[in-house]
C-alpha positions as CSV (number, residue, x, y, z in Angstrom):
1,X,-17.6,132.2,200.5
2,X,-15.7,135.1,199.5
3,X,-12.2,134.4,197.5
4,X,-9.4,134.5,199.8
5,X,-6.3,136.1,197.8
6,X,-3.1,134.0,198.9
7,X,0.4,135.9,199.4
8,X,1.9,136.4,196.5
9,X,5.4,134.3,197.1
10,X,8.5,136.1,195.6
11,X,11.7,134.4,196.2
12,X,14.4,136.8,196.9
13,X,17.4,135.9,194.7
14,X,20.2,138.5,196.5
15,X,21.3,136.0,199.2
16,X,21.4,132.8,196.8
17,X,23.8,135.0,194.8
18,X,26.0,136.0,197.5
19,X,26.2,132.3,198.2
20,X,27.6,131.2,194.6
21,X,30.1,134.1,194.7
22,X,31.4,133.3,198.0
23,X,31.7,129.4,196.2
24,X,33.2,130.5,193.3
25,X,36.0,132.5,195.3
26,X,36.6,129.7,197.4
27,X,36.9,127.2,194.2
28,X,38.9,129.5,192.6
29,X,41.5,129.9,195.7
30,X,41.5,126.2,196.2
31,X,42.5,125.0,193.0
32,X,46.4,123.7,192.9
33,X,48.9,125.8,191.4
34,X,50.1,125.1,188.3
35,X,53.4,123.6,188.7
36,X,56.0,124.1,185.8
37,X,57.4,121.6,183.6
38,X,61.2,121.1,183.2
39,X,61.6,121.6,179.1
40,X,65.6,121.0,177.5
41,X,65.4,123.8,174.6
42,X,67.6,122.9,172.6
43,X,70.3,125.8,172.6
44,X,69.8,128.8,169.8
45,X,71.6,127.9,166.2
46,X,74.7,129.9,165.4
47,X,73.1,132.8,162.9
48,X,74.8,131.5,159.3
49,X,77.0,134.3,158.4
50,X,77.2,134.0,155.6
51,X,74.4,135.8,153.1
52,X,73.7,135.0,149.4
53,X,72.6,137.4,147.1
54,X,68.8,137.6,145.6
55,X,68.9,135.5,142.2
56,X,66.4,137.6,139.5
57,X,66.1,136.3,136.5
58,X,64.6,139.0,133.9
59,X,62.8,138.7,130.9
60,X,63.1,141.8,129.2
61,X,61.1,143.8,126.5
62,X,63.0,143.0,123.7
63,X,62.3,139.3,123.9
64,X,65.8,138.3,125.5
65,X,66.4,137.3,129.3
66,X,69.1,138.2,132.0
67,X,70.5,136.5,135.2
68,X,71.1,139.3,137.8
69,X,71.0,142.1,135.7
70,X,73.2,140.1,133.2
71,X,72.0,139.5,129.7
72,X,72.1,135.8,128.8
73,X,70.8,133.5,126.2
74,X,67.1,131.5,127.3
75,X,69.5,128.1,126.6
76,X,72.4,128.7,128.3
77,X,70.0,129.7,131.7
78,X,69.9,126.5,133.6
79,X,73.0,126.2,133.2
80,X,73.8,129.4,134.8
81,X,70.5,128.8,137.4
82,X,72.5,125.5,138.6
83,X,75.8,127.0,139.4
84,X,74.0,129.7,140.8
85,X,72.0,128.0,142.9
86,X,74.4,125.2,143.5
87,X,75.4,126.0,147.3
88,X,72.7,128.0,148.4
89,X,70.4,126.4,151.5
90,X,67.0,127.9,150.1
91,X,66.7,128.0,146.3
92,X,64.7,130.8,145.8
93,X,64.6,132.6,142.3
94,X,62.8,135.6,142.1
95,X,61.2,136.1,138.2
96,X,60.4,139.7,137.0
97,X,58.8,139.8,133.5
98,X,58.1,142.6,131.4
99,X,54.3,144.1,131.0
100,X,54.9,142.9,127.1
101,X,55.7,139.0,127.4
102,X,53.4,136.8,126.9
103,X,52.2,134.3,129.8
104,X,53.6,131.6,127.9
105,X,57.2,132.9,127.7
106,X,56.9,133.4,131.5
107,X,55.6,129.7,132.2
108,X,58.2,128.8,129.9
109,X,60.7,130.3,132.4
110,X,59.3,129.0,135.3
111,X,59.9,125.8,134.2
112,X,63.3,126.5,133.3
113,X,64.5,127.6,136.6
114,X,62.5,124.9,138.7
115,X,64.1,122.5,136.0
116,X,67.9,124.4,137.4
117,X,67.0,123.2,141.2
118,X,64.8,126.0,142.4
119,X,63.0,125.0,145.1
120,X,60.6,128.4,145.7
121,X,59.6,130.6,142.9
122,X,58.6,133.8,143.4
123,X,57.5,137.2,141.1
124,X,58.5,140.7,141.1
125,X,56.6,143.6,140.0
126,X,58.4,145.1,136.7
C-alpha cells in the first residue's frame, strides 16, 4: 500500500490577530474614566524675606582662624558661632581650611562649631 502524504495543516494566524486588536481597542475604550479627586493644598508659604548671610569660618595658613573673613581666637569661636547662629532657621556653617592644616585641626573645628548649634556642616574648597 503506497504511503498516502496527509495535507500539511498550517493555521493562518492573520485573522486571530485581527481579533485581539479589535479586543484590545474595545477594552481600552470601555474602561471608566478616571475621575479626579478633590485635594485641599494647603495655600503657598509667604517667601521669608528676610535672608541671612553665609557663616564661613576659616582656618588660615598661619595656624589662626576667622569668622567671616574676621580674624578670631580658636576659644573665643563658639562663642561667636552661637550668637551668630542664634536666630537663624537653618544652621549651616560652611568650613574652608587651608591645604597646610592638618586633619586634626579641621576635626577639631568641626566639633567646635557643631558644639555652637550648627545643625549642617559643610566644606569649601580653599
Amino acid at each position: 500500500m503506497p504511503a498516502t502524504s496527509a495535507p500539511a495543516g498550517e493555521m493562518n494566524v492573520t485573522p486571530m490577530i485581527d481579533v485581539l486588536l479589535v479586543l484590545l481597542v474595545i477594552f481600552m475604550v470601555s474602561q471608566p474614566h478616571r475621575m479626579a479627586l478633590e485635594v485641599q493644598v494647603p495655600p503657598p508659604a509667604a517667601p521669608n524675606p528676610r535672608t541671612y548671610p553665609q557663616v564661613i569660618v576659616e582656618l588660615t595658613a598661619g595656624g589662626g582662624a576667622a569668622l567671616n573673613g574676621q580674624p578670631v581666637s580658636i576659644d573665643r569661636l563658639p562663642g561667636q558661632l552661637r550668637s551668630a547662629l542664634d536666630l537663624r532657621p537653618v544652621k549651616l556653617v560652611y568650613v574652608k581650611a587651608h591645604p597646610e592644616r592638618r586633619y586634626q585641626e579641621v576635626i577639631g573645628v568641626i566639633d567646635l562649631v557643631r558644639g555652637a548649634g550648627a545643625d549642617l556642616v559643610a566644606f569649601t574648597p580653599p
